[in-house]
Structure formats: structure tokens, C-alpha cells
N, C-alpha and C positions, 0 to 999 in steps of 0.2 A: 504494500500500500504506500502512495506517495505522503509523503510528510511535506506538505507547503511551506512550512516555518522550518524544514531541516536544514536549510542554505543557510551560509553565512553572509546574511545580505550587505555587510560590511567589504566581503572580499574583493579582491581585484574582479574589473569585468563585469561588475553583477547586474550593470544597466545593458549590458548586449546577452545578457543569458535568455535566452529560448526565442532570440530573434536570428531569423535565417539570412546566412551573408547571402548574398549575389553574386553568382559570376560576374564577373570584368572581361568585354570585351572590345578589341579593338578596332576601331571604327575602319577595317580597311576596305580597301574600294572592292567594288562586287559585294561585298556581304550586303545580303539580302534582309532588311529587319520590319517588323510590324511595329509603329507608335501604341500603344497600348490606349491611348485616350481615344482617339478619335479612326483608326483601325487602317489608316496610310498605311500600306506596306510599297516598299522600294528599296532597290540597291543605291549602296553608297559611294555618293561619284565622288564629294569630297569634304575634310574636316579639317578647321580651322578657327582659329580664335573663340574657341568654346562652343562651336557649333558643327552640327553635320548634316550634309543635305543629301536628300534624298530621291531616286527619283524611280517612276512608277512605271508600269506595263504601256501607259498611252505616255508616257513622252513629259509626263506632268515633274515638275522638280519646288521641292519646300524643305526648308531648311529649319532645324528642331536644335535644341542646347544639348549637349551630353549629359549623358549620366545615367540617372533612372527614367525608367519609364518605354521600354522600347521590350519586345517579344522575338526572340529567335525559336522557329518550329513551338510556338506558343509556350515558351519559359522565357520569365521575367530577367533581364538581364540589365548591366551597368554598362553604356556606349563609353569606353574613354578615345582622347586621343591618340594614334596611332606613333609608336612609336618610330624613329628614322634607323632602316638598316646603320647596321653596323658597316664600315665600309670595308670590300673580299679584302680578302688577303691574294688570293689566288686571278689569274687572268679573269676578266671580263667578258662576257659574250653580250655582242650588238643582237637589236630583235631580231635580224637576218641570222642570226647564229652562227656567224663568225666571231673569230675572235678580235675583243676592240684592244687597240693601239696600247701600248703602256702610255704614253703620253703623247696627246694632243695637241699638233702642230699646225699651225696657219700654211695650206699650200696654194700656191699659184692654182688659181684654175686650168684646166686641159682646154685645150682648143676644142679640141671633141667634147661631143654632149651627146643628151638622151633627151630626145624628143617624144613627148608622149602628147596624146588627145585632148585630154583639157583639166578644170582646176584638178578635180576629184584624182586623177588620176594619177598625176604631179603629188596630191597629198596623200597617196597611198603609197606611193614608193619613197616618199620620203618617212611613213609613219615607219618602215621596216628599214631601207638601206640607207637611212638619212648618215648615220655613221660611216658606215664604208665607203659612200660617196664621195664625205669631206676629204675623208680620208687620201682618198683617192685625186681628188680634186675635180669632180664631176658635177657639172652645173645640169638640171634637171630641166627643161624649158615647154613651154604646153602649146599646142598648135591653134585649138580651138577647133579639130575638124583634118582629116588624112587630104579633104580636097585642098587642101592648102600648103601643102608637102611641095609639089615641086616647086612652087613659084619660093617659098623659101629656101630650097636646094638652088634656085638660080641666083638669090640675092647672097647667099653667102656660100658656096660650091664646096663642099667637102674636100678632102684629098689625103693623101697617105698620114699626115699630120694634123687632118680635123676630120674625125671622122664621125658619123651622126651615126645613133641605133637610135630607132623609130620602135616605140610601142603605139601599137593597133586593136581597138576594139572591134569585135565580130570578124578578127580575119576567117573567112569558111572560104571555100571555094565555092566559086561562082556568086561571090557575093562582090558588089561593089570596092569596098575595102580591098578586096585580092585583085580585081582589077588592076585597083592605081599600082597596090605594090607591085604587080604582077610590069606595069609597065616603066614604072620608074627603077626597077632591077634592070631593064633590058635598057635603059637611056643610059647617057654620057654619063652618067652621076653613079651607076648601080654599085661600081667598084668600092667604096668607097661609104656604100652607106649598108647597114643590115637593116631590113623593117620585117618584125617578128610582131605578134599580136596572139590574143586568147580566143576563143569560140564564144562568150559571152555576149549578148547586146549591150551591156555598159558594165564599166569598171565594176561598180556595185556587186554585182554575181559573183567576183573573184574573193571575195570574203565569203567563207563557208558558212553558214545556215548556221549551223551550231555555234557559231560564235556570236550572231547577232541573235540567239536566241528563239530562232523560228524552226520548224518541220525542216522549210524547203523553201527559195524564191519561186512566188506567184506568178504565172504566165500572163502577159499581158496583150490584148488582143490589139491586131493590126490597127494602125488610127489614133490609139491613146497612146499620149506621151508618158514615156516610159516610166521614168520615175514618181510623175503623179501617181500613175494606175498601180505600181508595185506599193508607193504608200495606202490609198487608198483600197487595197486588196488585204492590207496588214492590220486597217483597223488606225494607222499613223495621219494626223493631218494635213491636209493637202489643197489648200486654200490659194495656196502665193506661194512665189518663189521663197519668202523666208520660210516656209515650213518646209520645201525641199531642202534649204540647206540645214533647218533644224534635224530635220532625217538623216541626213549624210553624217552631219555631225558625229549623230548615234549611232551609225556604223561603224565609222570611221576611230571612235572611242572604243569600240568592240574590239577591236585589233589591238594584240598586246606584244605578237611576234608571229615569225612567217609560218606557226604552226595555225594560224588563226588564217591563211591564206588558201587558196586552191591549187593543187602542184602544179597545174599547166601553167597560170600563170606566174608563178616562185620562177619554173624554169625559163621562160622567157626573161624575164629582169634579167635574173643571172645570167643568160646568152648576151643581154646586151651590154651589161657591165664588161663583161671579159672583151666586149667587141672594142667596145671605146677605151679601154685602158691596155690593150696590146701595144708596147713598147714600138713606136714611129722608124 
């Protein structure tokens, strides 16, 4: 039988006796938490100055204080702030999964570059090879569009010492895309330049599914633009171009390294890296 008056209520501790501690956790990105108030549930994009925000299945983002008050798989938990890795000891590996530099040097640009289709696609190979690039000294530059490839191939002409690789969305055969590259290989300029591309209708696709959190990218039928119709098939807003770029955003945030990528296009970058850094 318990005895209520057996404690020595004088002892050390005796205001926290029969109250249950809390786990402590820490606020890192992707941890997926529920507010216990008001029943927001969203992963954690980021924490700071005593606060962590949140954000939800539709794209919605609110920001809440640390501490109590938050549900992981429905157990009450303490949010703190995240602590900062300790810094390796051992080599470094960039999101491309090479290995980074010991030290970080300013290099001349390469005359050769990497020409890709436009902003999205520019900030996708930078979210992975932004490192190696520097490294390398490879300026990333966006066309806006393949029909617009030769007429920049004649304002600035490639040659043994500037030599251009072209990333291509939708190169298929018998598609438009393969055409031009198909013709700009066999012109004065082919030598000179690689243009390699993915099977996708736009950059977007080349991030796997399971990294942006869906089944599978949505088919989107002939006549709808493309990325409205894949937001609005997901359930994501699609009103104006800001909610396309708030999309992209989200994707683009998905991406943490080139395991978060699709191998046809990993392989392609890497073919063009190697093409524009082969020694003049």
C-alpha cells in the first residue's frame, strides 16, 4: 500500500517527483511535427532565434516558439534548437558525391561553359555540382530555349579552348530538340561542342518522386502548360507565375544530393563536366 506522507518532502527534487520529463528534440529540417494546440502538422524547413517554422502538405508555412507543445507520431515532445555539426575530421563529400577540395580556392573561370535551358535548370545543377564546378572553374549559363543555341554558337564560336556542353530537355528522337542537336552536330561548330539532354518534358521530372514526396509525376495532357497542370494535378497552387516559382522552390528544396536525382540525368551533367574540363 502507498504511504502519501512516506516521502521526504524536504528532499532534493521533490517539486519534479511524479512529473514526467519530455523528450528533447531537435528541431532538424524534414522532421515532420504536429502543434498540439491547434493540430498544424508540417516538416521543419527552419529554426532560429527561438522559433521554428513549419511547413504543410499544401505549401502553407507558420512559424511557432520552441519548446513545448509540439506531437511526434502523437507523443508530446520539447522542439529545441538544432545543434551545429561538429566540423569532419575526415574528407568532405560535395552533394555530387565527390570528394570537396581540402581548401577553397578563387579560380579563373574556363572559357568553356555549360549551357543549359533555363533558370530551373541552371539551379538544379548548381543545387548538386555547385562545388565541383567552382572548383573546376565552370561558369553554368541558361539559354532560355535549344532554338536559341546556334545563333549563340555564332556570336561566340566555340573551339579547342572554349568548348560549350549543352544540357537538353526532352532530347527523344524524333523530337524537335534532337533535330537542332541533331543539326548543329553536323555544322561548322559540332566539333567543338557536346549537346546531351534527358527524356523528360522539363527539368522538374529529373528529381525523383520520392524525394518530392509524391507516388509518381502527373501526366499532363497536350495544350496545358506544363508546370501549371503538374501543380494543379498535385493538389499545389497554380494561380501566377509566383506560385510556379513557389513550387519549384519546393522541389528544388527536396534535393539534398544526387541520390535525390534520376541517373539518366546525374549521367548526362557528369558527361558534360568531363567534356568542358578536358585539358585544351
Amino acid at each position: 500500500m502507498d504511504d502519501r506522507y512516506g516521502a521526504d518532502v524536504l528532499a532534493t527534487g521533490w517539486k519534479g517527483h511524479g512529473v514526467r520529463e519530455l523528450p528533447r528534440v531537435a528541431a532538424s529540417r524534414d522532421l515532420v511535427v504536429e502543434v498540439a494546440d491547434d493540430g498544424f502538422c508540417g516538416a521543419v524547413v527552419g529554426a532560429s532565434g527561438g522559433m521554428v517554422e513549419l511547413e504543410d502538405r499544401g505549401g502553407r508555412r507558420r512559424l511557432f516558439p520552441l519548446g513545448a507543445g509540439f506531437l511526434i507520431d502523437g507523443r508530446d515532445v520539447v522542439l529545441e534548437r538544432p545543434v551545429a555539426s561538429p566540423a569532419q575530421t575526415g574528407p568532405r563529400r560535395t552533394a555530387s558525391g565527390s570528394f570537396a577540395a581540402a581548401e577553397s580556392r578563387a579560380r579563373t573561370a574556363r572559357a568553356s561553359r555549360i549551357l543549359v535551358e533555363g533558370r530551373h535548370d541552371a539551379e538544379l545543377v548548381e543545387r548538386v555540382w555547385g562545388d565541383d564546378l567552382r572548383e573546376e572553374g565552370v561558369v553554368v549559363e541558361y539559354l532560355q530555349g535549344i532554338d536559341l543555341l546556334a545563333a549563340a554558337l555564332d556570336e561566340e564560336p566555340p573551339s579547342a579552348q572554349r568548348r560549350y556542353g549543352v544540357l537538353v530537355d526532352h532530347l527523344v528522337p524524333g523530337s524537335k530538340e534532337s533535330r537542332i542537336a541533331e543539326t548543329i552536330g553536323r555544322g561548322r561548330h559540332g566539333a567543338h561542342v557536346l549537346i546531351v539532354g534527358h527524356p523528360w518534358i522539363d527539368v522538374w521530372q529529373c528529381v525523383t518522386p520520392r524525394a518530392v514526396g509524391i507516388e509518381r509525376w502527373p501526366e499532363v495532357p497536350r495544350g496545358v502548360e506544363f508546370k501549371a497542370g503538374v501543380c494543379r494535378a498535385l493538389g499545389w497552387p497554380a494561380r501566377d507565375q509566383a506560385d510556379i516559382a513557389r513550387a519549384w522552390q519546393r522541389i528544388l528544396a527536396s534535393v539534398k544530393s544526387y541520390r535525390d536525382l534520376e541517373p539518366a540525368f546525374l549521367g548526362r551533367v557528369e558527361e558534360l563536366i568531363d567534356f568542358v574540363t578536358v585539358p585544351s
